[in-house]
N, C-alpha and C positions, 0 to 999 in steps of 0.2 A: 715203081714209085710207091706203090699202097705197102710194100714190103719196109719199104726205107724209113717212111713215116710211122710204122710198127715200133721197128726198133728206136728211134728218136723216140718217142712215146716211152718205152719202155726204159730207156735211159730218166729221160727225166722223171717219171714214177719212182725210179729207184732212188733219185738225188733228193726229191722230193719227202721220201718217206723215210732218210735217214738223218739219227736224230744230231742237232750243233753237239758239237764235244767239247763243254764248258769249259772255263777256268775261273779257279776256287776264287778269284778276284769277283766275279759273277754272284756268289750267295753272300750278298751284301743286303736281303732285304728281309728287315726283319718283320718275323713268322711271330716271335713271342719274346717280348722282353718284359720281365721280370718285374714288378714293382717293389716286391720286398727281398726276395732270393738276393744273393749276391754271386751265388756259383755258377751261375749257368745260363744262355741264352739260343734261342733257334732261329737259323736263318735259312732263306731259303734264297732264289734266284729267279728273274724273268722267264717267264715259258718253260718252266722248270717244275715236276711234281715232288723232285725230293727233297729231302732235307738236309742240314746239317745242324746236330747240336754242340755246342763248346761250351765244355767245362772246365772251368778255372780255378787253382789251385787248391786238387782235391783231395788234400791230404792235409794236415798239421805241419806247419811249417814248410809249406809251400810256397815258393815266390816265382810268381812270371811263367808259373807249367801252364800248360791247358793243354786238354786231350779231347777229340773229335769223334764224334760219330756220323757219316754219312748214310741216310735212307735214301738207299735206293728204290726209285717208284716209276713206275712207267716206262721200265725197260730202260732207263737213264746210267749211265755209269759215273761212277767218281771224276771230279771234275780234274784236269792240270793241274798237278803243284798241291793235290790233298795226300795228305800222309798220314792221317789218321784212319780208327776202324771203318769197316762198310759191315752193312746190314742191309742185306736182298731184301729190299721190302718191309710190311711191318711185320714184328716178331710174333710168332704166334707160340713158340715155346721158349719157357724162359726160365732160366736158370738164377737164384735170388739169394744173394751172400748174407742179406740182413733182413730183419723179419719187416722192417720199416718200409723196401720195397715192396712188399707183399702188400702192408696197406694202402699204398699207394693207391697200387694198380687195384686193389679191391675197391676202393670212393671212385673207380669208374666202368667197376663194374667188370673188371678182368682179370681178377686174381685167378681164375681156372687156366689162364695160361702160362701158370708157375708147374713146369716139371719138374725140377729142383731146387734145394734148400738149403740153408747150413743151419744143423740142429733141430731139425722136426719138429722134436719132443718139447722144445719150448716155442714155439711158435702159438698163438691160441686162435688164429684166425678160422674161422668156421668151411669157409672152403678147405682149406687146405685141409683143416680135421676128418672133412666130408670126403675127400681123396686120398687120403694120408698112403694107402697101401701104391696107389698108382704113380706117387711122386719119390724124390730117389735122394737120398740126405749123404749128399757129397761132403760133409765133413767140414773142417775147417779150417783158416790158413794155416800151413806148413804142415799140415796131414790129410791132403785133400786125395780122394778118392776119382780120380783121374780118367781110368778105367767105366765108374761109374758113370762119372761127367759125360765121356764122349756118348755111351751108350742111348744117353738121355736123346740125345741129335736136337740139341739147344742151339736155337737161331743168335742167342745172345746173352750174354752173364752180363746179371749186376753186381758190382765190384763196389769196394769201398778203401781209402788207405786212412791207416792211422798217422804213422811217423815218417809215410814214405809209401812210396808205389806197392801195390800189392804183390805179394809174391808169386799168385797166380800168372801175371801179366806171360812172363816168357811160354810156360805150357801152353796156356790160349792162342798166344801166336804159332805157337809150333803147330797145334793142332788145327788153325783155319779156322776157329771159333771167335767172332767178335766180343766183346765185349765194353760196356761204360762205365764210369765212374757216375757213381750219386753221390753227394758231398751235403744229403741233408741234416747229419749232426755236423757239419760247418757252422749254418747256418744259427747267428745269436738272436734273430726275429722270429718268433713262436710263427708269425704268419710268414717267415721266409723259409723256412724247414716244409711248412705244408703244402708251400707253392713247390717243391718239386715233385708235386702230382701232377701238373703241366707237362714237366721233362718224359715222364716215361708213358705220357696219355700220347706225349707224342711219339714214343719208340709205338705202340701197337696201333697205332693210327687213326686215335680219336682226342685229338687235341682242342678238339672245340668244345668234347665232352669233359676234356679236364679242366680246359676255361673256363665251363659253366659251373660244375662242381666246384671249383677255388673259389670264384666271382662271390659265393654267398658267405664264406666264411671271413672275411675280414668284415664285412656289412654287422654278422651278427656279434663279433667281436669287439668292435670299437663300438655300437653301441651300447654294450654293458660294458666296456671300459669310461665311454660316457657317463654313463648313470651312477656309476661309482663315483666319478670326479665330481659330478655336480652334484652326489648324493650325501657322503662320507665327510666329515672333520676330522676324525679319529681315527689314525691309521695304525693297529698293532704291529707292537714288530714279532720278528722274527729270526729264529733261528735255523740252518739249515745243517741237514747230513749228519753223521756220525763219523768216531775212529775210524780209521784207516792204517792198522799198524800202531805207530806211535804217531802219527798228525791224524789233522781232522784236515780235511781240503775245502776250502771256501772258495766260493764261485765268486765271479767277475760281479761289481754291478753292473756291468753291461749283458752279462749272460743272459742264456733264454731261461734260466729258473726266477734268476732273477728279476729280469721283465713280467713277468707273468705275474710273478709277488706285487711286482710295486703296479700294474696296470688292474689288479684286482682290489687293492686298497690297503694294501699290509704296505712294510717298512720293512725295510732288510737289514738289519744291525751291523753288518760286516761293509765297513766305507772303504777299506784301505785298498783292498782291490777293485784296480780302473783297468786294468789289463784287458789282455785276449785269450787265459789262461786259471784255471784254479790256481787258488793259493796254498799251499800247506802249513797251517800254525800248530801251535806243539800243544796238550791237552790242557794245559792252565788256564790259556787264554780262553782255549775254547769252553772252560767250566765260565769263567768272568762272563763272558757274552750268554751262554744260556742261562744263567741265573738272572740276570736283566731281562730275559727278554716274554712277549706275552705270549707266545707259542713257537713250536718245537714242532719244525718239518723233513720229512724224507728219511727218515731213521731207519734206512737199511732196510734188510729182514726181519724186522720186529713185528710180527703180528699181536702184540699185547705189549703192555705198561712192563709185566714180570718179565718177559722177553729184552724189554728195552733195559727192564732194570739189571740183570742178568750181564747184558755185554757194556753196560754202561753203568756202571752200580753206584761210582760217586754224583753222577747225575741228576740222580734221584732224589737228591734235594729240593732241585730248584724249582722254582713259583710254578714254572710253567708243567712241570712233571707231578708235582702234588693236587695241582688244580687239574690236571687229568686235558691241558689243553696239546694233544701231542698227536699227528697227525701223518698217518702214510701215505703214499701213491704205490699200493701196493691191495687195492679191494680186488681187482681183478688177478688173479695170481691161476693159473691152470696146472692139470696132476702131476705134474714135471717141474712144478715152479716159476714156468715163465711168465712175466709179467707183464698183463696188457699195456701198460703205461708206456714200455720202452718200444711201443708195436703200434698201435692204433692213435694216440696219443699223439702223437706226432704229426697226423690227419687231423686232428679234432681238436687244435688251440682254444677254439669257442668255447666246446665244452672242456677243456679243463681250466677255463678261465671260470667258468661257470661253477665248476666244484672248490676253488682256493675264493672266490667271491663267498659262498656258501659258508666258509670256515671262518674267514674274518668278520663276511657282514651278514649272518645267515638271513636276516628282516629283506633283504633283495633279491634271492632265489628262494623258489618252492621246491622247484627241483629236485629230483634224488641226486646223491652220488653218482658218478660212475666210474674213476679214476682213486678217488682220496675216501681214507675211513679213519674214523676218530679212533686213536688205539685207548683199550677201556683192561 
């Protein structure tokens, strides 16, 4: 008898301690939805430690994709009916196609778990400078270093697509390597680009840290978008970018360069694009519009006036280029030329609202620089 009740005992211990086998119907509850983002959301399921993130159409000209990541945690597997990647847990080595995930994961604190890169050399983030020899610069799409990638034994690649799924996707599969799509140049909200430091606070498993970290940046933002509304009457305008070939490409008014101009107090002269897309106008226009307008931004590689006058020489006329009101996102620039703006910037909408504030209305920030310099 004491034998029989052994094993009943031991049967139900077993039933007991084996975990329900979900279905993906099950991670209905959401973990983190997004206020400004529009790419991306995490959910998770009852009695359940892991996750799932879904990201939505992460490419340009994307309609109705979305691709998955499943965290697995607590010894949990992928639930019924999931077809997307799995990720054993949080990542602790991590493979980073764009320098923009690096910053991410650095505002919480975890850029050390970047073991690869694409392009090193322009990268300016201070961990990874501080590592540089230990980390492995897999190259970049359609000449990727493959070989190197597996060596790395990367729990997960961050991926990005421009026109179309990346061409990584198949090798990653072949090789058993997960990977996700980040889609923060999607994003046309300065504070929806920054909010995908929640997405991958949740890939290493500190999503509450990325919560907290995000939480204060649209605070410190709309307040001096505040203070500029009810501070400013006179809003300059502006003009943005340089040639490109024979066009000059004008951004959306909806863009995020362009939110940024007009939440800082500036005017953005170019109306005709309402789109989701730059525009490309041919160089007449684009002299008509700089000659009107009260400043001259984002001019390429122009470290100086002679520089700008140099690739742009009939330019060199207008009000805003003789009055010396002409302005880069190019102060932070490292020995290879990469640019902090297209890296860190992307984290830190506050402070570059804070440096385009400084340039239109300098009487409201004290501030230094630390994205934009007046070119002299």
């Amino acid at each position: 008898m004491n034998k029989l009740i052994s094993i009943i005992f031991l049967v139900l211990l077993t039933v007991g301690c084996t975990k329900h086998k979900s279905d993906i119907t099950d991670f209905s509850n959401p973990l983190y939805t997004p206020q400004y983002a529009s790419g991306f959301c995490i959910k998770g399921a009852d009695g359940n430690e892991s996750s799932i993130i879904t990201v939505t159409n992460p490419w340009q000209g994307a309609d109705s994709i979305t691709t998955q990541l499943f965290i697995a945690r607590g010894g949990e597997s992928a639930p019924e009916g999931f077809t997307g990647q799995v990720l054993e847990g949080d990542a602790s080595r991590i493979v980073a196609m764009s320098s923009t995930h690096i910053a991410m994961l650095d505002a919480v604190g975890e850029a050390g778990r970047v073991v690869g890169v694409s392009g090193i050399d322009y990268i300016s983030n201070p961990v990874i400078a501080a590592k540089r020899d230990s980390i492995g610069d897999v190259g970049y799409e359609g000449n990727i270093n493959y070989e190197l990638l597996l060596s790395l034994d990367p729990d997960l690649v961050l991926l990005y697509g421009v026109n179309g799924a990346s061409s990584m996707e198949g090798k990653l599969n072949e090789l058993g390597i997960p990977f996700m799509y980040v889609g923060d140049y999607l994003e046309e909200s300065p504070l929806g680009k920054a909010e995908w430091m929640v997405a991958l606070s949740e890939v290493v498993g500190k999503r509450k840290e990325g919560e907290e970290v995000f939480g204060g940046i649209p605070v410190r933002y709309n307040e001096l978008k505040k203070r500029v509304a009810d501070t400013v009457l006179d809003a300059p305008t502006v003009m943005l970018n340089t040639p490109y070939g024979d066009s000059w490409f004008m951004p959306s008014t909806e863009s995020y360069v362009a939110r940024l101009v007009k939440d800082a107090g500036g005017d953005y002269i170019y109306k005709k694009n309402t789109g989701n897309a730059s525009m490309p106008i041919d160089l007449e226009e684009a002299y008509k519009l700089t000659s009107q307008v009260d400043m001259w931004l984002n001019v390429g590689m122009a470290n100086s006036l002679d520089e700008l006058r140099r690739s742009c020489p009939k330019f060199s006329d207008t009000r805003c280029f003789r009055n010396g009101y002409v302005w880069n996102n190019n102060l932070k620039i490292n020995a290879a030329g990469g640019n902090d703006y297209y890296e860190s910037a992307v984290v830190n909408p506050d402070i570059l609202l804070r440096d385009l504030v400084k340039i239109f209305h300098p009487e409201l920030v004290e501030e230094d620089f630390v994205y934009y310099k007046q070119l002299k």
